[in-house]
Residue frames relative to the residue before (quaternion, step in Angstrom):
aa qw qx qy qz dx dy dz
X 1.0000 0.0000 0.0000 0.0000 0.00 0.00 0.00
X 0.5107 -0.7089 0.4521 0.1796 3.23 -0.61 1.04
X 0.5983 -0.5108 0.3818 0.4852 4.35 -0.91 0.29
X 0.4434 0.6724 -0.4163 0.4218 3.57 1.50 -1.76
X 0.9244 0.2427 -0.0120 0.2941 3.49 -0.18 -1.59
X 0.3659 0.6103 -0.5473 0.4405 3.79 1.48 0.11
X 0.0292 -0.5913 0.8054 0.0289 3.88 -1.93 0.52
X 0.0541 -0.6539 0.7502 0.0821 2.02 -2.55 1.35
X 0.2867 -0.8109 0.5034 0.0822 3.19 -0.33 1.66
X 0.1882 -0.7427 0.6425 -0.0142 3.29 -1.32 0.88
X 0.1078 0.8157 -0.5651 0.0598 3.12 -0.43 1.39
X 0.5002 -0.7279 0.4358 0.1733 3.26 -1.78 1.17
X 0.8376 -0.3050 0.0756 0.4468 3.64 -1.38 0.08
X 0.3731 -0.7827 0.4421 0.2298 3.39 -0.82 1.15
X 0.0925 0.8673 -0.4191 -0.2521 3.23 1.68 -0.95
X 0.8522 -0.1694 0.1523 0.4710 3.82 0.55 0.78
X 0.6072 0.6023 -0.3566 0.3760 3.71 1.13 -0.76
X 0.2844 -0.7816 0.5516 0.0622 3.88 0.20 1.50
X 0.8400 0.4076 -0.1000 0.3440 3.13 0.76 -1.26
X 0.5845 0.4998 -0.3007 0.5640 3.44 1.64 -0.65
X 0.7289 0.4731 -0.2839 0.4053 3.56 1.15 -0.18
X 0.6476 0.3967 -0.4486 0.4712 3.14 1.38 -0.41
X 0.4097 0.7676 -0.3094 0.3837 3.92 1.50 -0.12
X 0.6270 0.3522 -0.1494 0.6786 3.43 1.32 -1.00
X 0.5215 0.5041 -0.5097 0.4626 4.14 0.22 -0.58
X 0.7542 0.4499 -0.2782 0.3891 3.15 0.26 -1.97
X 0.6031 0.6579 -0.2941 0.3419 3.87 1.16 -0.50
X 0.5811 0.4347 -0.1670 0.6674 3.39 1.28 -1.70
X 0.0817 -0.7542 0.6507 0.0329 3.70 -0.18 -0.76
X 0.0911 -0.7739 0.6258 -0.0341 3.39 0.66 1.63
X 0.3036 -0.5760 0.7333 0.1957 3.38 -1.70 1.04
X 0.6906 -0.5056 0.4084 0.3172 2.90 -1.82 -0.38
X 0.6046 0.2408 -0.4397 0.6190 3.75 0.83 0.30
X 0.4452 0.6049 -0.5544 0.3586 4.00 0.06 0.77
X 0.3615 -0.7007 0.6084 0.0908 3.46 -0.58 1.37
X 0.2201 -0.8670 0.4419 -0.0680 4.08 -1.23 1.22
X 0.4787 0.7896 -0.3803 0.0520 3.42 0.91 0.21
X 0.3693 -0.6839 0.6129 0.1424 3.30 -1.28 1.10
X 0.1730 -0.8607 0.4729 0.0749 3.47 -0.76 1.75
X 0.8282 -0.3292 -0.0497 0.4509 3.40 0.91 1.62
X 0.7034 0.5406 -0.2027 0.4145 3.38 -1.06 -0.55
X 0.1439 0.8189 -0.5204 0.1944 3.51 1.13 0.75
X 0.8405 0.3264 -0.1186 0.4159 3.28 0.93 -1.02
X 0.7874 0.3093 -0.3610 0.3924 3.83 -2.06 -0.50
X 0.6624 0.5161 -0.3819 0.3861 3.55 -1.64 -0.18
X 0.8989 -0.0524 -0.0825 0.4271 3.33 0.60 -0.88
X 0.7288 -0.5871 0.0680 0.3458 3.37 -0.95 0.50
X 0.7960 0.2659 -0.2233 0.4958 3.68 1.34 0.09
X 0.2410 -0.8211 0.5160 -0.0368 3.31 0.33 1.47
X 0.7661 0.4390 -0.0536 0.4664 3.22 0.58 -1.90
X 0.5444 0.3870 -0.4803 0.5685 3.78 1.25 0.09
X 0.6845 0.2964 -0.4593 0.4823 4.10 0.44 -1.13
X 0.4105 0.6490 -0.5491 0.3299 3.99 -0.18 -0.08
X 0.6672 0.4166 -0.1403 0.6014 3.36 0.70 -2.18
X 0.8207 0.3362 -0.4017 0.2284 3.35 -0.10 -0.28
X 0.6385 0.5654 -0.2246 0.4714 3.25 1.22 -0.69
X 0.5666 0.5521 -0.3667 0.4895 3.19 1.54 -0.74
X 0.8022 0.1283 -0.1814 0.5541 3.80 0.05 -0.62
X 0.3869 0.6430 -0.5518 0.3638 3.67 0.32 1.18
X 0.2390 -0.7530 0.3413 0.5093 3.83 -0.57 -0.20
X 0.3065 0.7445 -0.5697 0.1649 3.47 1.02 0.29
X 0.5469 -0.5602 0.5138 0.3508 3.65 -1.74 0.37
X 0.2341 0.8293 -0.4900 -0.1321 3.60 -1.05 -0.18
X 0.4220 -0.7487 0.4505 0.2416 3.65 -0.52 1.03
X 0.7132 -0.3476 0.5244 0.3092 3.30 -1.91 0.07
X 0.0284 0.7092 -0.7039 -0.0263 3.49 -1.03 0.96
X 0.6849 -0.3533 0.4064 0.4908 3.63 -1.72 -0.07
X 0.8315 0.3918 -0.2440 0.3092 3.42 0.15 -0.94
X 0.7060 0.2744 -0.3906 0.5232 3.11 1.18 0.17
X 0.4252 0.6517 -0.4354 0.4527 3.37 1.22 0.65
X 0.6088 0.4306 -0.3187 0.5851 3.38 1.50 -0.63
X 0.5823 0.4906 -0.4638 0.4530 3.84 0.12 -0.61
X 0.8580 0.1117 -0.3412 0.3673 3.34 0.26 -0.86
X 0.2127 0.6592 -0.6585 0.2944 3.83 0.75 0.88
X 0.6836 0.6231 -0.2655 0.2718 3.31 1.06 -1.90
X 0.7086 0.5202 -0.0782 0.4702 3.13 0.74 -1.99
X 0.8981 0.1765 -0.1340 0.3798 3.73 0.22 -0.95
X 0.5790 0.4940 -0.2856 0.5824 3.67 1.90 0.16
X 0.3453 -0.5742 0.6696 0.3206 3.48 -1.12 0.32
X 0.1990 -0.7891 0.5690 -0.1181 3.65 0.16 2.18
X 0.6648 -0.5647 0.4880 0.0320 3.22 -0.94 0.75
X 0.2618 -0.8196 0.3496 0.3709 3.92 0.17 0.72
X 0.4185 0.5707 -0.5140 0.4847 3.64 1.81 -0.44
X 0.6907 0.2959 -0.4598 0.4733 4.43 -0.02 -0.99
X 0.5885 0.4534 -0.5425 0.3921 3.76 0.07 -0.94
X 0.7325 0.2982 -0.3795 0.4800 4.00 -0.30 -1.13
X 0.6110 0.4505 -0.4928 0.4253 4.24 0.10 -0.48
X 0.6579 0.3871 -0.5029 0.4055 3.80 0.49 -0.57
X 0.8276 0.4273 -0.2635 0.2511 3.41 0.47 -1.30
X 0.4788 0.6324 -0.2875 0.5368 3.13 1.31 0.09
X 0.7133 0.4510 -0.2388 0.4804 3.53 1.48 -0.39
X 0.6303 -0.5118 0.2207 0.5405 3.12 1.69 0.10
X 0.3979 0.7132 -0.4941 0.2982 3.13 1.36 0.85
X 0.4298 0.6656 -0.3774 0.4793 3.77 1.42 -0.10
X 0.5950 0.5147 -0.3090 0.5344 3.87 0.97 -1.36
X 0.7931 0.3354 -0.3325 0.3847 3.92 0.60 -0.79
X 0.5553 0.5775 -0.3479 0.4870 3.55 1.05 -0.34
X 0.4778 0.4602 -0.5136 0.5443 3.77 1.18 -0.73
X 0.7459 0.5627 -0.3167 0.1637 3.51 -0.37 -1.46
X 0.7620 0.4069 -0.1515 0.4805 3.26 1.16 -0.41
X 0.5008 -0.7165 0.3069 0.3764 3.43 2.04 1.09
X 0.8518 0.2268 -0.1062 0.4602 3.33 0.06 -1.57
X 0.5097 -0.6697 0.4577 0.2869 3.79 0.99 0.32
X 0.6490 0.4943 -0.3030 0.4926 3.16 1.15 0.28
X 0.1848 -0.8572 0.4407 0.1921 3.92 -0.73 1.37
X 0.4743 -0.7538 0.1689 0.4223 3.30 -0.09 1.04
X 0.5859 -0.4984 0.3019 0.5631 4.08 -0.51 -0.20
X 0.6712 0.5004 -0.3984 0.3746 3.63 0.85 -0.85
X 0.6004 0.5766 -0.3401 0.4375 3.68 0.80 -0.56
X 0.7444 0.3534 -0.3052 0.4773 3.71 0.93 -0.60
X 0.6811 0.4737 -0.2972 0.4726 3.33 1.01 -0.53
X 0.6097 0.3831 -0.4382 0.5380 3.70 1.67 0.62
X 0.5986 0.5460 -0.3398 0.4775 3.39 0.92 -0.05
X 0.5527 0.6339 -0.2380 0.4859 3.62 1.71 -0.04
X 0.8367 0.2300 -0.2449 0.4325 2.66 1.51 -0.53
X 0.2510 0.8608 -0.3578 0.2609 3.05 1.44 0.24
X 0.5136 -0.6595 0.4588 0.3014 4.03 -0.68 1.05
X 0.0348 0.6826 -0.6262 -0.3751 3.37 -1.17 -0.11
X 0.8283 0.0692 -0.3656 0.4188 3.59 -0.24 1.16
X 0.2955 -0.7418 0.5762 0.1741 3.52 -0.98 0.01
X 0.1291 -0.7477 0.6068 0.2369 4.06 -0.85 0.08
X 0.1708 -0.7216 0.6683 0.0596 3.58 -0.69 0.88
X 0.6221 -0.6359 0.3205 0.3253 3.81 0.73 0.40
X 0.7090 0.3415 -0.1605 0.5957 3.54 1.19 -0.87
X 0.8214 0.3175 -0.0066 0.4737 3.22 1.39 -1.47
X 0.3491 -0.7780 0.5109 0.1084 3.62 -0.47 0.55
X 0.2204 -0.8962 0.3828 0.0413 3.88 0.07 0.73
X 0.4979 0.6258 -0.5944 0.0844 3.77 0.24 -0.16
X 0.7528 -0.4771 0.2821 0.3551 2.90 -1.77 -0.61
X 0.6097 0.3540 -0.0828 0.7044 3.39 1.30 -1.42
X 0.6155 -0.2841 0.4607 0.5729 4.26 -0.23 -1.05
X 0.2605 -0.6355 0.6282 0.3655 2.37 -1.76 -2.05
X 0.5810 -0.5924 0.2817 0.4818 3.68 -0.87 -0.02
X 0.2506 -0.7007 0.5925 0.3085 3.72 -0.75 0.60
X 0.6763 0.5096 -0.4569 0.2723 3.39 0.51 0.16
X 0.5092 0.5193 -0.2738 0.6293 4.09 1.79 -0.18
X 0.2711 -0.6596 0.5776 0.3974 3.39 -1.29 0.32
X 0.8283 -0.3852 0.1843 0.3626 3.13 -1.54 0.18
X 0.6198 0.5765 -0.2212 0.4844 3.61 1.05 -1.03
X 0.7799 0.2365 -0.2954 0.4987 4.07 0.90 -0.17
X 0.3641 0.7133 -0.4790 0.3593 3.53 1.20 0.70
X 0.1767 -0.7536 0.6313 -0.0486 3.64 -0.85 0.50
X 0.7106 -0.4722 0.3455 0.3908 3.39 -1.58 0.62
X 0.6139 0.4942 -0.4273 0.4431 3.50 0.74 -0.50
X 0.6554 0.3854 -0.3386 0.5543 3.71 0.72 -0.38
X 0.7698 0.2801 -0.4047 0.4064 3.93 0.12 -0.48
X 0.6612 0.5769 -0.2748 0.3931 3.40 1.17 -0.60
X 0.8723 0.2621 0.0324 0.4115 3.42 0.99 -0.80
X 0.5384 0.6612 -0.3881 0.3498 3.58 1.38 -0.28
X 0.0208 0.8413 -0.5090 -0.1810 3.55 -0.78 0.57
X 0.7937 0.3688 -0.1422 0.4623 3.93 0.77 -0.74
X 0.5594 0.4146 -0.3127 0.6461 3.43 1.00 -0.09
X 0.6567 0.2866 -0.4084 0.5655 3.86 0.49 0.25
X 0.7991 0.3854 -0.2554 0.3843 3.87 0.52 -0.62
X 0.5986 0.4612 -0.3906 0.5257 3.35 1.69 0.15
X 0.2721 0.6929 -0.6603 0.0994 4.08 0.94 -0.09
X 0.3064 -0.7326 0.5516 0.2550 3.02 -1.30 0.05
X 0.7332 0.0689 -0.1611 0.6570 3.68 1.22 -0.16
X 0.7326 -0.5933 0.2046 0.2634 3.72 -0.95 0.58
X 0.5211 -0.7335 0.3099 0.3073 3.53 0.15 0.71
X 0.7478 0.1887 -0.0850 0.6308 3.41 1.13 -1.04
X 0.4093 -0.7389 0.4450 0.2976 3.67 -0.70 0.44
X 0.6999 0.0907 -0.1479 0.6929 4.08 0.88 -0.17
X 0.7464 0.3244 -0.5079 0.2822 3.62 -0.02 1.13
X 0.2574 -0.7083 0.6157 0.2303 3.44 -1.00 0.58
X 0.5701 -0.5734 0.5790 0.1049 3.40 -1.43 1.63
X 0.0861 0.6887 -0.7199 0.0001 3.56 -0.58 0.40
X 0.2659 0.7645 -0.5694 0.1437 3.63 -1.38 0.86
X 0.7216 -0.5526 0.3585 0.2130 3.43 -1.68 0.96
X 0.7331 0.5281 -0.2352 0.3583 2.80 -1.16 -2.51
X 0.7844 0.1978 -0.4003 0.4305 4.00 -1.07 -0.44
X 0.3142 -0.6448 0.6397 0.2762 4.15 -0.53 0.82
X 0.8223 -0.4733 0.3038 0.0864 3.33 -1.11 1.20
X 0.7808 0.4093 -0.1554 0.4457 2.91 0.90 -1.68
X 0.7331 0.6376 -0.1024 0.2134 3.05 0.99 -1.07
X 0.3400 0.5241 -0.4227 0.6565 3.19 2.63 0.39
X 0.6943 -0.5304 0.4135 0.2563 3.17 -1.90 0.48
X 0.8084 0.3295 -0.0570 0.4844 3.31 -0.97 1.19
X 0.7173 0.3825 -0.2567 0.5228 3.55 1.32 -0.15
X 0.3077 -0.7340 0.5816 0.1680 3.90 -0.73 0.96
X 0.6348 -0.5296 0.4348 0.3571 2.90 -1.33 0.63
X 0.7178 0.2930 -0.3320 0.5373 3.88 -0.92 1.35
X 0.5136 0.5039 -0.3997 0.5679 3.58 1.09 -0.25
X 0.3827 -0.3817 0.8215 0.1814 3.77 -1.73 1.18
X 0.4551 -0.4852 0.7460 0.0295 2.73 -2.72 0.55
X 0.0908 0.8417 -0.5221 -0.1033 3.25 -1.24 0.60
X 0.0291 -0.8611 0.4986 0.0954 3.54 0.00 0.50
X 0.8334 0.0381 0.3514 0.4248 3.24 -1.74 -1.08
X 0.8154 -0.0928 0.3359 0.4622 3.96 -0.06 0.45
X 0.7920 0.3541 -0.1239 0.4817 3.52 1.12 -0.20
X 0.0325 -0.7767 0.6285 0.0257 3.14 -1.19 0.83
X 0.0779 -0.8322 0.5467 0.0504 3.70 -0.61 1.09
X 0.4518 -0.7989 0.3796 0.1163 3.87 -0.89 1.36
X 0.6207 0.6851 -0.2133 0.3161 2.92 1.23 -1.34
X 0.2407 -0.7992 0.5459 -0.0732 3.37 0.34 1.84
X 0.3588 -0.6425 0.5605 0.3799 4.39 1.27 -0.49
X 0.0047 0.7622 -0.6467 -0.0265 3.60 -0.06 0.65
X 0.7363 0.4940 -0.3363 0.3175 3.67 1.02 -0.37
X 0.3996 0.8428 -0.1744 0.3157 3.03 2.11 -0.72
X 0.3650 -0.7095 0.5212 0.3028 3.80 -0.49 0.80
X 0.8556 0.1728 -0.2334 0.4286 3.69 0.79 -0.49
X 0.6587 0.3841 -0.3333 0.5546 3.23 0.85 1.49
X 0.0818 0.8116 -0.5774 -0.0362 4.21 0.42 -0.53
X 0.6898 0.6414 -0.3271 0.0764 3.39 0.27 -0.17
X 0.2240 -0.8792 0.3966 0.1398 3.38 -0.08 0.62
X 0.2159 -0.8609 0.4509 0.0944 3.13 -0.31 1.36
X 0.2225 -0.5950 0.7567 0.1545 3.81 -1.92 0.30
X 0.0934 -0.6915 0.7156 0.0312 3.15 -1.54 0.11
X 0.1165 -0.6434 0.7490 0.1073 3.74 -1.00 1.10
X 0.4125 -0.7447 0.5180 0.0834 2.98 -0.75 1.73
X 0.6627 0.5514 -0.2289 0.4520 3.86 1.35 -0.99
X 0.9135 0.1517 -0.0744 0.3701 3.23 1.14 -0.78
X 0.3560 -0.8804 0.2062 0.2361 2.76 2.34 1.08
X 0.4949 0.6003 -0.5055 0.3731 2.94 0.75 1.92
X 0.3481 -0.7604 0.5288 0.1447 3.61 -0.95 0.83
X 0.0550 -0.7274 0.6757 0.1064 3.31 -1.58 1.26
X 0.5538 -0.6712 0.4928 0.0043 3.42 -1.95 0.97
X 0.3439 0.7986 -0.4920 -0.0447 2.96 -0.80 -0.07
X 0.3339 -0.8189 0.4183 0.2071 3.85 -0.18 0.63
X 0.4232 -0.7828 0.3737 0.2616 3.85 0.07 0.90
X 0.7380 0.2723 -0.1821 0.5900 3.14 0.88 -0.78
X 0.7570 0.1620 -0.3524 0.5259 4.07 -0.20 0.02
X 0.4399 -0.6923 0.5185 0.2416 3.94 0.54 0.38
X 0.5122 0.5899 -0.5434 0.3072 3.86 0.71 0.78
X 0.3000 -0.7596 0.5733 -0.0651 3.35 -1.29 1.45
X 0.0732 -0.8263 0.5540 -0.0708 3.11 -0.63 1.77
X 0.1027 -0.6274 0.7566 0.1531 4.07 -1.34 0.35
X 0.2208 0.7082 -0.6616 0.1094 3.24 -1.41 1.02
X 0.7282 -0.4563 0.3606 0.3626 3.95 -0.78 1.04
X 0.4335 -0.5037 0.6205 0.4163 3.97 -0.87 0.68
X 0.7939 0.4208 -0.3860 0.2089 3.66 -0.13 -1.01
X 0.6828 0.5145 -0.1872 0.4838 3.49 1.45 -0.07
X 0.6213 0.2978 -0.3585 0.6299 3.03 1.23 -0.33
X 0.5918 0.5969 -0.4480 0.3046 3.83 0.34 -0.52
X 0.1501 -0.6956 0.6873 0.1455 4.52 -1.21 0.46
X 0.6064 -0.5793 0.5413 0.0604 2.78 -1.13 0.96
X 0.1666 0.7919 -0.5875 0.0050 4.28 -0.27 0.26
X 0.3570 -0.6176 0.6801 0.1694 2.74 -1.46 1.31
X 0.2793 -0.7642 0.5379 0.2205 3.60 -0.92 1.22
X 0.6655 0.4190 -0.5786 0.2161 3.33 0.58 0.30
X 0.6014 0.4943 -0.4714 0.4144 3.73 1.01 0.28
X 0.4099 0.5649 -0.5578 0.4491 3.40 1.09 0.78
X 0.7271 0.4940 -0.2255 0.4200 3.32 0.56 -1.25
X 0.5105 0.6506 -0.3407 0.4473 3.19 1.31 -0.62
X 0.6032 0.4448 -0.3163 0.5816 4.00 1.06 -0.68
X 0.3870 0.6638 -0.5945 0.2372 4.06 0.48 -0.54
């Protein structure tokens, strides 16, 4: 396979949708030199966590650390608090505990989510889950920045790194200014995926061949699969009407 034709797909929050994901795989149709990473959030919200887990887990695709499985494993491997224990389940940490019948997550599944990254450098491209802070350098950031930042990363005003684009999840799409539901985000140095596949006014779960700046779809709940150019599916944001919500 030629460079022209190698992909590295980047794919956003799975939040549980087994089936809308294997719907979009079966779409992209990674080969075997195609690069996969899955930029968190594999789990809660929807109803099969514990199938996308298993699958990603013994796939070779890459996949980072998201909040939500940062919170499960506050629960499971910290002596959590009943205020974090009721904030996870309440976040859709009930939807993952269904998924696994017996409410129980097995040991091998947490002890692969343990090791999971929470960002990755791809040399051009820059990987976390959530961003980071443009105001820290890169070395005193912490899961609480890659895992969780949302408006101080989408309001930068010039790019953080000078030859890397940031891809990232966790903030649903719509919910910057100016961006419909199915529309990607674009900012400063940054490009954010998370289309809300779990969302009632949005389901879609998005992919992105980063090499050949094309995007794949899929809708969770009516099973329709779209392919449409980054530059068309991508909004523009003006960060100061992000900042403007601070």
């Amino acid at each position: 396979m030629s460079a022209a034709h190698q992909r590295r797909i980047i794919i956003g929050d799975v939040h549980g949708h087994y089936d809308g994901l294997m719907i979009l795989l079966e779409a992209i149709a990674p080969g075997a030199a195609d690069e996969v990473y899955f930029l968190g959030d594999l789990i809660d919200r929807g109803p099969q966590s514990a199938q996308v887990v298993d699958f990603v887990k013994q796939s070779p695709y890459y996949c980072l650390l998201g909040n939500h499985e940062q919170m499960l494993l506050d629960v499971l491997t910290k002596r959590a608090s009943n205020q974090i224990r009721q904030a996870w389940l309440y976040s859709g940490g009930y939807e993952t505990l269904s998924s696994y019948k017996t409410a129980t997550i097995p040991r091998d599944h947490i002890e692969w989510l343990q090791t999971l990254p929470t960002h990755l450098d791809l040399g051009d491209i820059w990987l976390a889950h959530a961003g980071l802070d443009p105001r820290l350098p890169l070395e005193e950031q912490s899961v609480e920045q890659f895992c969780w930042v949302r408006q101080e990363f989408h309001s930068m005003k010039q790019p953080f790194f000078e030859n890397k684009l940031i891809i990232v999840g966790h903030t649903i799409t719509f919910t910057l200014p100016g961006v419909r539901p199915g529309e990607l985000a674009q900012g400063q140095g940054w490009l954010d995926i998370d289309t809300g596949a779990y969302h009632p006014r949005s389901g879609w779960l998005t992919a992105v061949d980063i090499n050949n700046q094309i995007v794949y779809q899929v809708d969770v709940y009516d099973k329709l699969v779209r392919t449409l150019p980054l530059s068309e599916a991508a909004i523009r944001i003006n960060p100061a009407q992000v900042l403007a919500r601070l």
